[in-house]
Every structure is written in structure tokens, then in C-alpha cells.
C-alpha positions in Angstrom: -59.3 -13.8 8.0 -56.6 -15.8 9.4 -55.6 -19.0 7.6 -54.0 -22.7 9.0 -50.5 -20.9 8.4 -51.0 -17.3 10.2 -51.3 -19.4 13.7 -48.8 -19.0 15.9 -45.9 -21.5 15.3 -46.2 -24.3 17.9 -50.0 -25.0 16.2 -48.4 -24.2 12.7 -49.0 -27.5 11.1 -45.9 -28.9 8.8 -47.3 -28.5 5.3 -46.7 -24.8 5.7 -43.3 -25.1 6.3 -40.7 -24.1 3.1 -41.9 -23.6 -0.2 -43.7 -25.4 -2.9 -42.6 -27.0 -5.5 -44.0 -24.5 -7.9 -42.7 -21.6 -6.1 -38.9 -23.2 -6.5 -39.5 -23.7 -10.4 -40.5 -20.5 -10.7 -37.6 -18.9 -8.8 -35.2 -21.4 -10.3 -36.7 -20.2 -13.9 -36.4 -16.7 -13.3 -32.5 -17.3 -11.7 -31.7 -19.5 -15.2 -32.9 -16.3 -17.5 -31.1 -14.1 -14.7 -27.8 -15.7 -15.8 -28.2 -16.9 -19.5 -28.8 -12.7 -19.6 -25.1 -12.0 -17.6 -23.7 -15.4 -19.5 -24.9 -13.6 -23.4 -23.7 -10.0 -21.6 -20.2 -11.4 -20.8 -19.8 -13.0 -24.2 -20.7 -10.0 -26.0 -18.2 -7.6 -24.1 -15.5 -10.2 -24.8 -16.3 -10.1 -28.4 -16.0 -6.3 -28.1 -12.5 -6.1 -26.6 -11.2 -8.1 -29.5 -12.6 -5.7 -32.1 -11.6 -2.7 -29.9 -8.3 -4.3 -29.9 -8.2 -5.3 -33.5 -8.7 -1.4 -34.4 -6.6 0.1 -32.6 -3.8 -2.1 -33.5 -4.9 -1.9 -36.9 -4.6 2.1 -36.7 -1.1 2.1 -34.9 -0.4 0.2 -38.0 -2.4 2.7 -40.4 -0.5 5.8 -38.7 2.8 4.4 -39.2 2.2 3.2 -42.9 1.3 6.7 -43.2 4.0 8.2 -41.6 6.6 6.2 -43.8 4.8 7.9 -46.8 4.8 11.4 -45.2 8.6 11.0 -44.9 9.7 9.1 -47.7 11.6 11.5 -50.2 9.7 10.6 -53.9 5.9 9.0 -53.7 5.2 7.7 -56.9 1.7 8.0 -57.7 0.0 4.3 -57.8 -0.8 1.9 -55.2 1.7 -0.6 -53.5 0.6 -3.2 -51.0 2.4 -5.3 -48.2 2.0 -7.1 -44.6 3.6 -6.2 -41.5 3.4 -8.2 -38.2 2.9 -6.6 -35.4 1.8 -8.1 -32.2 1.7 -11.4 -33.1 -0.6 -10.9 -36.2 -0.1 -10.3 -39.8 -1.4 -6.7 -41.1 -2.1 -6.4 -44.9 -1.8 -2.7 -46.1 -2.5 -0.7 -49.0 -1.3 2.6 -49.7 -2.9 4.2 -52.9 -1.4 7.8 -53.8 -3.1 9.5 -56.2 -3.3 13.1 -57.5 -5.5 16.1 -56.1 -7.0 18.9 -57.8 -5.0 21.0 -56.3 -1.8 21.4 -58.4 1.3 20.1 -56.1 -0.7 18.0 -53.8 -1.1 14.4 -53.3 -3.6 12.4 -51.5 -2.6 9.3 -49.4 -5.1 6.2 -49.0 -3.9 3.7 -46.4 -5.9 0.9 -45.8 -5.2 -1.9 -43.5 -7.1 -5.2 -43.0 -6.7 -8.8 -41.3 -8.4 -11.8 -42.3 -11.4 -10.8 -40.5 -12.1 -7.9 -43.1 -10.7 -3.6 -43.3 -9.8 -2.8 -39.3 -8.7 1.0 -40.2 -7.7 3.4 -42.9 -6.1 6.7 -42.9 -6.1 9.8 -45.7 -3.7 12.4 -45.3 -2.6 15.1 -47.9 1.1 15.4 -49.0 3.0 18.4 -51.2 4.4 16.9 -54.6 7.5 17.6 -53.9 8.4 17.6 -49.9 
């Protein structure tokens, strides 16, 4: 069965030439949920690098809180708080040291937060007296 638009093209007649106007809002539809999809996909990856980022800045801060309680001399046991800047943001931190059951040994909280909310903490075990 050969329609008006199967004959060869000198007899073609002009209505079969292009596409309808159904056909292009159809395929201008499907291209508009093509890239609201990549436009919501892009977003979402930024928003993911900045909590990557936030993180991992927040644990270099963690680590060295941490480190400055490793190496300190005398931790009392209690908590002390403070804020460091560090790549152009304020950190708050909070170091809580506490006792363990194990006679001699300390346990280390550190905590560290933006205004955004807790980014990373840390625990590490200290001897009482090193």
C-alpha cells in the first residue's frame, strides 16, 4: 500500500514535505524534559562538591584539633571550645576529654561545625599522663 508521500519525489506533493506541527511539540517536549533532567543533574553535583568540600576541610580541621591534644603536655578533663579560620571560613570546635574505664586513659571528642550544622568529628584515645 503505497500512500501520496511514498511517490517518487518529482510527484511528491508539498504537504509531505518537513514535519508537523505536532511532531515538533512533541520533540521540543521531550528535548525540554531532556535538559530540565541535565539542568536538576548539574545542580545537584554542584551542591555535592560543596559538602564534599565542607567535610574534608572540616576534618583537616578535626585532625589538627586533635593532634594539638595528642601533643599538648597536661589535658585537663572538661570540654573547651573555640573557632579557627581556615580557608576563608570560620570553624567552631569542641574538644570534650573525658575519662575511660580503663585506668590511665583518656578519651578525646572533637567536634567541628559551620553555620550549616556538625561537618566532622574525630575520637582518639590518649594515656593520662603522656
Amino acid at each position: 500500500m503505497i500512500d501520496n508521500c511514498t511517490l517518487q519525489a518529482a510527484a511528491r506533493p508539498k504537504s509531505c514535505d518537513g514535519f508537523t506541527l505536532i511532531e515538533m511539540l512533541v520533540a521540543l517536549a521531550v528535548f525540554a524534559l531532556a535538559a530540565m533532567a541535565l539542568l536538576n543533574l548539574a545542580g545537584e553535583s554542584t551542591r555535592s562538591a560543596v559538602r564534599v568540600e565542607a567535610r574534608t576541610l572540616g576534618g583537616v580541621v578535626a585532625e589538627n584539633i586533635a593532634a594539638e591534644a595528642m601533643i599538648a603536655p597536661n589535658l585537663p578533663v572538661g570540654e573547651t571550645a573555640g573557632e579557627v579560620q581556615m580557608a576563608g571560613r570560620v570553624w567552631r570546635w569542641r574538644r570534650i576529654v573525658t575519662g575511660t574505664e580503663v585506668p590511665g586513659m583518656g578519651r578525646i571528642d572533637v567536634r567541628v561545625s559551620t553555620d550549616e550544622g556538625q561537618v566532622a568529628d574525630r575520637v582518639l584515645f590518649r594515656a593520662a599522663g603522656a
